[in-house]
C-alpha positions as a Python dict, from the first residue, in 0.01 Angstrom:
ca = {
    (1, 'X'): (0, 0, 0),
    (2, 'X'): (-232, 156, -261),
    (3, 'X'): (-123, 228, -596),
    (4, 'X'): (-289, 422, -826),
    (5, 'X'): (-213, 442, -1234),
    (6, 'X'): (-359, 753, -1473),
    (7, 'X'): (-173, 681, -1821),
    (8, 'X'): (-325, 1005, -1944),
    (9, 'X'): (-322, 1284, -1651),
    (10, 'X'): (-466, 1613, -1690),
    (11, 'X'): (-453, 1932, -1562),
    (12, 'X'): (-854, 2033, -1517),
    (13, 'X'): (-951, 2388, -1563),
    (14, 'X'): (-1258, 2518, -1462),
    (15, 'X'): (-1408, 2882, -1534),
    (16, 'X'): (-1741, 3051, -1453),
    (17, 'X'): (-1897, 3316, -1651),
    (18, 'X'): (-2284, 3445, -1624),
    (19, 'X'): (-2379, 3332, -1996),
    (20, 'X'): (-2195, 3111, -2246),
    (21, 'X'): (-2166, 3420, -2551),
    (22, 'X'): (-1951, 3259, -2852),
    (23, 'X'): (-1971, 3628, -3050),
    (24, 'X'): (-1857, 3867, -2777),
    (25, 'X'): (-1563, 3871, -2436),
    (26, 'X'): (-1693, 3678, -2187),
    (27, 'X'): (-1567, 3758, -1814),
    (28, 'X'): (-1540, 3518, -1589),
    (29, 'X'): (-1613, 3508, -1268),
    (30, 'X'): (-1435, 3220, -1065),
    (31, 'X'): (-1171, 3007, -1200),
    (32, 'X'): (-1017, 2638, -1060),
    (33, 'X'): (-760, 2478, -1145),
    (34, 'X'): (-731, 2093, -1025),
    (35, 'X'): (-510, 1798, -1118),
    (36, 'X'): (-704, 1504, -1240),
    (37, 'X'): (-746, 1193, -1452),
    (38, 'X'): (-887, 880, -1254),
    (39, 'X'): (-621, 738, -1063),
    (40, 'X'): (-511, 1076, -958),
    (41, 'X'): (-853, 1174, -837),
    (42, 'X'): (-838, 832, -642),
    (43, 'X'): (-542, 951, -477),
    (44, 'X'): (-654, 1250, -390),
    (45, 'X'): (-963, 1138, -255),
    (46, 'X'): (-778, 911, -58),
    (47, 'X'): (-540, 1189, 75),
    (48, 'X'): (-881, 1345, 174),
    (49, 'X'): (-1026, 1026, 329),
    (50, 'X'): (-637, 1033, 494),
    (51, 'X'): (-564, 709, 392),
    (52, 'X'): (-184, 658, 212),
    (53, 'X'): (-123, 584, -165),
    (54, 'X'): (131, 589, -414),
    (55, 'X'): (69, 785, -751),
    (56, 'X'): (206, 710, -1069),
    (57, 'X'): (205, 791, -1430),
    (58, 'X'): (346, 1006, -1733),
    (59, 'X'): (374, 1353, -1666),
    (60, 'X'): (536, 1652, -1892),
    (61, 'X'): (528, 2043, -1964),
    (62, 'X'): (346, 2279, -1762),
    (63, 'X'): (23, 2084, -1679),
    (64, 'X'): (240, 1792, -1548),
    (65, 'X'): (448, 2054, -1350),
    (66, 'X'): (110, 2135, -1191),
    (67, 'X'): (-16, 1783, -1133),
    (68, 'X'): (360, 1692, -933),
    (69, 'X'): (371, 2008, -742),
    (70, 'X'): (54, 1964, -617),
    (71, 'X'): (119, 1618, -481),
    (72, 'X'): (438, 1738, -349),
    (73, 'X'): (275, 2017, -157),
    (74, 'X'): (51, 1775, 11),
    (75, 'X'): (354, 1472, 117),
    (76, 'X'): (207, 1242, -101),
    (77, 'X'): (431, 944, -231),
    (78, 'X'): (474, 937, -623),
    (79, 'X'): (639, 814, -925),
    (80, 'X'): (599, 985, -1213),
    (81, 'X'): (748, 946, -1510),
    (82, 'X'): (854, 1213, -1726),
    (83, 'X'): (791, 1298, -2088),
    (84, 'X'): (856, 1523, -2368),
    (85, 'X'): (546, 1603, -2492),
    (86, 'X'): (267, 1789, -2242),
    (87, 'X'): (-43, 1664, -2066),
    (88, 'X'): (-389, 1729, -2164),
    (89, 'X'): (-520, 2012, -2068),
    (90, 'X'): (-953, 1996, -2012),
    (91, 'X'): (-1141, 2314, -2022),
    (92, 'X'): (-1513, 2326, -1881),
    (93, 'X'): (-1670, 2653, -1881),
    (94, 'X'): (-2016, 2658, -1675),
    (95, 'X'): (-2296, 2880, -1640),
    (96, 'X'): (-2595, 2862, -1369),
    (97, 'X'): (-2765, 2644, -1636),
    (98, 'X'): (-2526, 2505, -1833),
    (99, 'X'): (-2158, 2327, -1898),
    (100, 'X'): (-1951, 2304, -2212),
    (101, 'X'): (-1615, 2106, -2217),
    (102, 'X'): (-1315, 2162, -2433),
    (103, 'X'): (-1070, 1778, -2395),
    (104, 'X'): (-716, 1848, -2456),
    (105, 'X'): (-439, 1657, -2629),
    (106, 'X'): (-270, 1398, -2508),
    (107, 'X'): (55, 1325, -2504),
    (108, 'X'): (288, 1054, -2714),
    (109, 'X'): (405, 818, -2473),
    (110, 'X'): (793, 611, -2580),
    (111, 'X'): (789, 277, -2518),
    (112, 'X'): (1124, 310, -2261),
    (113, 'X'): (842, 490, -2089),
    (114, 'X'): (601, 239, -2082),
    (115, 'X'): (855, -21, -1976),
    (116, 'X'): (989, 207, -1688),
    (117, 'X'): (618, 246, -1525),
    (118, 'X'): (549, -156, -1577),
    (119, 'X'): (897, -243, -1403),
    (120, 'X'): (789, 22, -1095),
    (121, 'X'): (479, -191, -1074),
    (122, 'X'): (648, -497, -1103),
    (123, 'X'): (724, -392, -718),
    (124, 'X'): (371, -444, -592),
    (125, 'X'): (309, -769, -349),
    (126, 'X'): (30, -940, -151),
    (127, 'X'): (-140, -690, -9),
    (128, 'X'): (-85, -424, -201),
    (129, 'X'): (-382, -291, -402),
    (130, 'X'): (-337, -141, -783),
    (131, 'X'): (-597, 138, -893),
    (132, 'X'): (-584, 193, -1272),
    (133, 'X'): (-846, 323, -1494),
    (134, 'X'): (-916, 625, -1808),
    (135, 'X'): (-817, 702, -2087),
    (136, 'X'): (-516, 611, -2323),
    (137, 'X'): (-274, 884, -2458),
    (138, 'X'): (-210, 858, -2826),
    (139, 'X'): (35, 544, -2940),
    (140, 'X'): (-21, 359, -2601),
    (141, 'X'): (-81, -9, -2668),
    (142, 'X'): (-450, -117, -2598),
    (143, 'X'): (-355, -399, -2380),
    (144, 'X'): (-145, -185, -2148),
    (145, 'X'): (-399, -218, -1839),
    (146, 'X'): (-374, -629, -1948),
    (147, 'X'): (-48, -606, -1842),
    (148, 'X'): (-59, -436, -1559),
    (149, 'X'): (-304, -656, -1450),
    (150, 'X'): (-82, -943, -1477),
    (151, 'X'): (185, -789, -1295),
    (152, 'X'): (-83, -796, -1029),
    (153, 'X'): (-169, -1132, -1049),
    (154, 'X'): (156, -1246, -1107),
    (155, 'X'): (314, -1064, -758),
    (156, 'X'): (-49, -1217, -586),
    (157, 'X'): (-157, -797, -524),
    (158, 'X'): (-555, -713, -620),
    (159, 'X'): (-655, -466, -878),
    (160, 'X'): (-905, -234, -902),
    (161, 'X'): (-1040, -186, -1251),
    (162, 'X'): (-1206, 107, -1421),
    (163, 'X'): (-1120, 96, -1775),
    (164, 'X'): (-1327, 123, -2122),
    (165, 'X'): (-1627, -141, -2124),
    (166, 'X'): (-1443, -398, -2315),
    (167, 'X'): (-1111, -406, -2180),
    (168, 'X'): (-1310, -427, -1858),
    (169, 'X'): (-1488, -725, -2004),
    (170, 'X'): (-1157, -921, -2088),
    (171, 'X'): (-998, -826, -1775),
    (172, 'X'): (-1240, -1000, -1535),
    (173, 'X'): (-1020, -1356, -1583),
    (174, 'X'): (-751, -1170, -1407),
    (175, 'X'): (-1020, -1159, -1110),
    (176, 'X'): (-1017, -755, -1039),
    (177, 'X'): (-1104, -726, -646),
    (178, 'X'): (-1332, -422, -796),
    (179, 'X'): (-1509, -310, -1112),
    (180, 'X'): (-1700, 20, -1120),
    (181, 'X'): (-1902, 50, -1480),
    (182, 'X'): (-2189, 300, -1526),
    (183, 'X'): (-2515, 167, -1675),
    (184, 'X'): (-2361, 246, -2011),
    (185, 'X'): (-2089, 55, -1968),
    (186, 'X'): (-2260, -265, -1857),
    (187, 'X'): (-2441, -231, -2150),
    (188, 'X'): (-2159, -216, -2382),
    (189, 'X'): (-1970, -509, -2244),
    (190, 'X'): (-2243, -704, -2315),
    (191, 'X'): (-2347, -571, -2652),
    (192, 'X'): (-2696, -458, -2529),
    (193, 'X'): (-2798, -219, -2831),
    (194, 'X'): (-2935, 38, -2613),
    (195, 'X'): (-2880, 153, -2248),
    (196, 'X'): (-3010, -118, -1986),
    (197, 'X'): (-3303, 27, -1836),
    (198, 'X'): (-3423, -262, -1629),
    (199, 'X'): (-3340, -389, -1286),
    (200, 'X'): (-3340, -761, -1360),
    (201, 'X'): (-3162, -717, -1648),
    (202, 'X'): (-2888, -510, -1478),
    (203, 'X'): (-2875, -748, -1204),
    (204, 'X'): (-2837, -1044, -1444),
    (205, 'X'): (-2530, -829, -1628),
    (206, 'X'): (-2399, -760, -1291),
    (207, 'X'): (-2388, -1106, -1164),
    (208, 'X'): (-2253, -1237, -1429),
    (209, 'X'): (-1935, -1017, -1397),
    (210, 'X'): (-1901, -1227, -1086),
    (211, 'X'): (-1941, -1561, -1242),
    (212, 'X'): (-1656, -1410, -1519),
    (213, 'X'): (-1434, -1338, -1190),
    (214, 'X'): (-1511, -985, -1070),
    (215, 'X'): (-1482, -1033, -674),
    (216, 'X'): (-1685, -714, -647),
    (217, 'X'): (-1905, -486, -893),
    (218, 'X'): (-2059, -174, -840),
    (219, 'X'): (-2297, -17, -1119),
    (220, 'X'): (-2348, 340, -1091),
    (221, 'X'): (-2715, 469, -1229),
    (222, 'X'): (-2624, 835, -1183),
    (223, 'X'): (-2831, 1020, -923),
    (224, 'X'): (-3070, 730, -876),
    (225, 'X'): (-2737, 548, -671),
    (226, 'X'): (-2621, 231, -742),
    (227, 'X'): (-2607, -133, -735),
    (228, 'X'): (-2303, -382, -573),
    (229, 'X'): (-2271, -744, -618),
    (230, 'X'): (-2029, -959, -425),
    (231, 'X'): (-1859, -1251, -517),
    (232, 'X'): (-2091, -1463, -289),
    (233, 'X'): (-2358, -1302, -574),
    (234, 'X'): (-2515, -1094, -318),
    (235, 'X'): (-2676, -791, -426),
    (236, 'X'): (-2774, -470, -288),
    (237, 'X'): (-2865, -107, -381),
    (238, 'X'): (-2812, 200, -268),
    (239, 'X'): (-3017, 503, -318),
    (240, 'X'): (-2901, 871, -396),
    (241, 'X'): (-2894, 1081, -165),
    (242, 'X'): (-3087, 1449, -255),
    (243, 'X'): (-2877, 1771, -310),
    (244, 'X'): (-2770, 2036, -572),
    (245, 'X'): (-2545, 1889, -827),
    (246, 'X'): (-2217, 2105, -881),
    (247, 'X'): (-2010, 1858, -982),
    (248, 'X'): (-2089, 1591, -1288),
    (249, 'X'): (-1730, 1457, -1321),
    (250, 'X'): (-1563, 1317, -1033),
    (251, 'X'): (-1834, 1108, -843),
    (252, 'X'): (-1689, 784, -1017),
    (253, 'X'): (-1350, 796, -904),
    (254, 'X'): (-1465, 931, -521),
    (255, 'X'): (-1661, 612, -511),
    (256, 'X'): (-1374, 386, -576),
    (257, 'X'): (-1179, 584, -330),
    (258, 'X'): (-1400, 529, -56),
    (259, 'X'): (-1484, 180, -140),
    (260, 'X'): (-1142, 85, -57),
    (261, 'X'): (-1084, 210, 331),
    (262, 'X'): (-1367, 24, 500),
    (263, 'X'): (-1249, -276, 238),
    (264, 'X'): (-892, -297, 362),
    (265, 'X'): (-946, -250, 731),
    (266, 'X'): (-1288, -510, 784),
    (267, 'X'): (-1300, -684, 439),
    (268, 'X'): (-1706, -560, 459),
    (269, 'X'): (-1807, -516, 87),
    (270, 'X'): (-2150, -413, 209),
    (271, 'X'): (-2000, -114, 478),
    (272, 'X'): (-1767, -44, 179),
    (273, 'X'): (-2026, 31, -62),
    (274, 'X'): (-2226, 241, 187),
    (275, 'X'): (-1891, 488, 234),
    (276, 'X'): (-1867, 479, -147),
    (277, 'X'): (-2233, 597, -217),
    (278, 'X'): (-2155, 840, 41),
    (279, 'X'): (-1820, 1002, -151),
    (280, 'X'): (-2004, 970, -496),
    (281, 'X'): (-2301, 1189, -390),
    (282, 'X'): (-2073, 1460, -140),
    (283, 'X'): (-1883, 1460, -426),
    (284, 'X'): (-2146, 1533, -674),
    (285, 'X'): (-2254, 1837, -417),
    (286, 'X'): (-1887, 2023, -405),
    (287, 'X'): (-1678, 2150, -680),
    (288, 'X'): (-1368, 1944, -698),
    (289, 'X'): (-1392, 1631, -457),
    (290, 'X'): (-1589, 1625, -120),
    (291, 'X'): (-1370, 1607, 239),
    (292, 'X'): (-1379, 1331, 465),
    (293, 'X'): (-1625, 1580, 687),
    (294, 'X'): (-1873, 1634, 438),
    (295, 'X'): (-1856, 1263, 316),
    (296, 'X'): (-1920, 1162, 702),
    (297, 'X'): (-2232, 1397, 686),
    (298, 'X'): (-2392, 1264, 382),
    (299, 'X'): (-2296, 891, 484),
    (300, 'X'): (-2610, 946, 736),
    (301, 'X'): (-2833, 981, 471),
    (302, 'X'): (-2678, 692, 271),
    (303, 'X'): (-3000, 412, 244),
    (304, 'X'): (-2914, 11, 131),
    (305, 'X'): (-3139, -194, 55),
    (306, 'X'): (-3074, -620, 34),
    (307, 'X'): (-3229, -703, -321),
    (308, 'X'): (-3057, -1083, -319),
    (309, 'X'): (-2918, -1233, -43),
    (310, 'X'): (-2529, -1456, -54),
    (311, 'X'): (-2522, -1814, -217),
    (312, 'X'): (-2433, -2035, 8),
    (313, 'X'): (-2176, -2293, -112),
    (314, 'X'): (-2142, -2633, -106),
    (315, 'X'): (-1844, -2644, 102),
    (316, 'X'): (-1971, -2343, 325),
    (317, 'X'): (-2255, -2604, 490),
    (318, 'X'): (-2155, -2809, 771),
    (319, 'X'): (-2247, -3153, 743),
    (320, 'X'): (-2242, -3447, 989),
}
């Protein structure tokens, strides 16, 4: 089974006026509303992909109300854990032209709380596969996604990692079956003073998460696509696909989605990756997150290209 963990869900608002006017009304014209935070967009994209998974996480007051009743509505398995306080809230308001976003407050989470979603976790065996990633509500230790982590390793069940650069970083002993960094974030785990703008630098940064343990990377360069190394240190690259960005925001998390189906069923990083590059840039062309149709469509169009080929082991040569 997949399991997917947002320690900080939100409830995602979205509204559409013709100009962004700070001294007058402002009508608008078309408004969304959408449950999100990353491990519930991975479930949801999963739902869309119609694959299974089990979502969990703190959830309170209206927005939280929202998030379950959605998931309810659509049969999908959960355990969520309620709290006093409610979830954030986001606010983007877009124009033609433009986008400005208002981040709610999060939530105070009690540490019976805490201890209720790690012993729920402590459930997950072999096979299973644990999605967790974003950010942190207020008070929630920093080594929270450590310990989940080792729950994981512990019970012998992979992980999936998408959590802030360093954490990342110190997470890759655990030996995450997945990371999915941006170009930023590579270059803050590695303390690069300014954003990594060259391919054999990335590709050094990205093969070294594999030496550190990663089993598989992929690093995201926004509309240009993305690279993927494997933990035989091959690495390819896939290039974006053209069309008119709507959506800036949930690309990430529809890429780890998608990476997972072809993953569990033929244990093919490389057909994997394809089907994620594919999700990231139908996502990027939709409002909220792209359907298994449209995903199918653009996964046509998807181009990878072989940059470094495996390493081939010592004990993978036959010898006389």
């Amino acid at each position: 089974m997949i399991y997917t963990v947002t320690l900080n869900p939100a409830l995602d608002m979205i509204s559409y006026v013709k100009e962004l006017n700070t001294d007058s009304f402002t009508q608008t014209t078309q408004s969304f509303k959408y449950p999100c935070g990353k491990g519930i967009n991975v479930s949801r994209m999963l739902y869309n992909l119609g694959m299974p998974s089990v979502v969990t996480g703190f959830l309170g007051g209206y927005p939280g109300d929202f998030i379950r009743d959605w998931f309810n509505e659509r049969g999908i398995q959960d355990y969520f854990i309620d709290i006093e306080e409610d979830n954030r809230t986001t606010i983007r308001i877009k124009t033609d032209k433009e986008e400005m976003t208002i981040a709610g407050i999060s939530p105070r989470i009690e540490e019976e709380q805490i201890e209720e979603l790690l012993y729920f976790l402590s459930r997950v065996r072999e096979g299973d596969i644990v999605v967790m990633g974003g950010s942190l509500p207020k008070n929630l230790p920093i080594n929270i996604y450590k310990r989940i982590s080792e729950i994981c390793t512990a019970n012998k069940a992979s992980f999936i990692s998408d959590i802030p650069a360093k954490d990342m970083l110190d997470g890759l002993k655990d030996k995450p079956l997945l990371i999915k960094p941006n170009i930023d974030n590579l270059s803050l785990m590695f303390d690069e003073a300014d954003v990594i703008t060259d391919e054999e630098k990335l590709i050094e940064y990205g093969l070294k998460c594999i030496d550190l343990g990663a089993q598989n990377v992929i690093v995201s360069i926004g509309k240009e696509g993305s690279y993927l190394f494997t933990k035989d240190k091959a690495v390819y690259r896939s290039y974006g696909v053209e069309g008119v960005e709507v959506n800036s925001f949930n690309s990430r998390d529809a890429m780890i989605a998608a990476f997972i189906g072809p993953y569990v069923r033929k244990n093919d990083p490389v057909e994997a990756f394809k089907m994620a590059s594919a999700a990231a840039s139908a996502t990027a062309f939709v409002e909220d997150l792209a359907s298994k149709e449209q995903v199918e469509e653009v996964f046509k169009k998807v181009k990878i290209e072989q940059l470094k080929e495996a390493e081939v082991k010592e004990e993978d040569t036959f010898k006389l």
